[in-house]
C-alpha positions, 0 to 999 in steps of 0.5 A, spaced: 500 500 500 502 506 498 500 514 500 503 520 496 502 526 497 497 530 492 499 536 494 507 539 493 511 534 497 517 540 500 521 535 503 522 532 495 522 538 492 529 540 497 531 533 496 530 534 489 535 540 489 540 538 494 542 532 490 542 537 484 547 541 487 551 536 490 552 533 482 547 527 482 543 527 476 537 526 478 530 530 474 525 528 479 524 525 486 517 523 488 516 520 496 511 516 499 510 512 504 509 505 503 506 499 508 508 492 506 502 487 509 500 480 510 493 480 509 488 473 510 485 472 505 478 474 506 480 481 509 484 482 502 479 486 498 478 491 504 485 493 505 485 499 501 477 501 504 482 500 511 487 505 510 483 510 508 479 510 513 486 511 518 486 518 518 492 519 520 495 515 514 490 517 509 487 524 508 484 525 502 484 532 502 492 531 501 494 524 499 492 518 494 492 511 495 494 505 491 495 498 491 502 497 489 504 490 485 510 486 488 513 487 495 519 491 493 521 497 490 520 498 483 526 500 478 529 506 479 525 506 487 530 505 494 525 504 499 528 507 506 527 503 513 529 504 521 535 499 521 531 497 529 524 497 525 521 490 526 515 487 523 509 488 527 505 481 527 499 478 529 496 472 528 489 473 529 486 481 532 490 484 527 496 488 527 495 495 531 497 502 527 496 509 528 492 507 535 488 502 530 487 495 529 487 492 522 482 486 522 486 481 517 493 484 517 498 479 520 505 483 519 506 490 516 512 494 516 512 501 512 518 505 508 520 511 505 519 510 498 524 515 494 522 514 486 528 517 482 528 519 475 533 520 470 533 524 462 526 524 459 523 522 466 525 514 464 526 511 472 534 512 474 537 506 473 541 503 479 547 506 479 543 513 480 539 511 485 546 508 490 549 515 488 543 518 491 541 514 497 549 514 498 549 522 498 543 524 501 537 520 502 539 514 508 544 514 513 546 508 514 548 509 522 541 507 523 537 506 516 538 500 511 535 502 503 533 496 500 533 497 491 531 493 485 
């Protein structure tokens, strides 16, 4: 699941900008957060109505919400997690986000997604995204970045 901005991200656009100055060419940068879920199967086509519903996740007056294809960062994407985050987990509840339980849910971790573009808006290949991720976009002290 991932929730975008639909308003001017400002921490984007600065990141955007840093990157330039400091040489890496990058044309774009888009950031979304992203919720990777085990869902049982009986509460899968309810996922997207349940986010949508946790307010503070999800403000439809400033964010949209898709259902992401995979479980990893697509070409060009570096998704961005707390090296101390661990999987929330649970067998039969629901796992508990934002004060909320999930019904269906067993597991759920979230990332930063940064999708980068290159010339003419084409996906920044890899070597791109490892200069960008190295530069400006995780600290590897306390994050870990996982790439296509």
């Amino acid at each position: 699941m991932e929730v975008s901005l639909t308003i001017p991200d400002n921490e984007a656009r600065t990141a955007l900008v840093t990157l330039q100055r400091l040489g890496v060419p990058v044309t774009t940068l888009e950031r979304a957060d992203v919720y990777r879920c085990d869902v049982q199967e009986r509460e899968a086509d309810h996922l997207s109505e349940l986010f949508r519903s946790l307010e503070t996740l999800f403000n439809p007056n400033k964010h949209s919400l898709r259902v992401r294809a995979g479980d990893g960062p697509a070409r060009g994407e570096v998704w961005i997690q707390e090296r101390s985050a661990a999987p929330e987990r649970a067998e039969k509840a629901g796992v508990r986000i934002a004060g909320r339980r999930l019904p269906g849910v067993t597991s759920l971790e979230r990332f930063t997604s940064w999708r980068l573009s290159a010339e003419m808006g084409a996906p920044a290949g890899p070597d791109l995204v490892q200069a960008a991720q190295e530069t400006l976009l995780y600290n590897p002290a306390f994050q870990k970045a996982t790439t296509a």
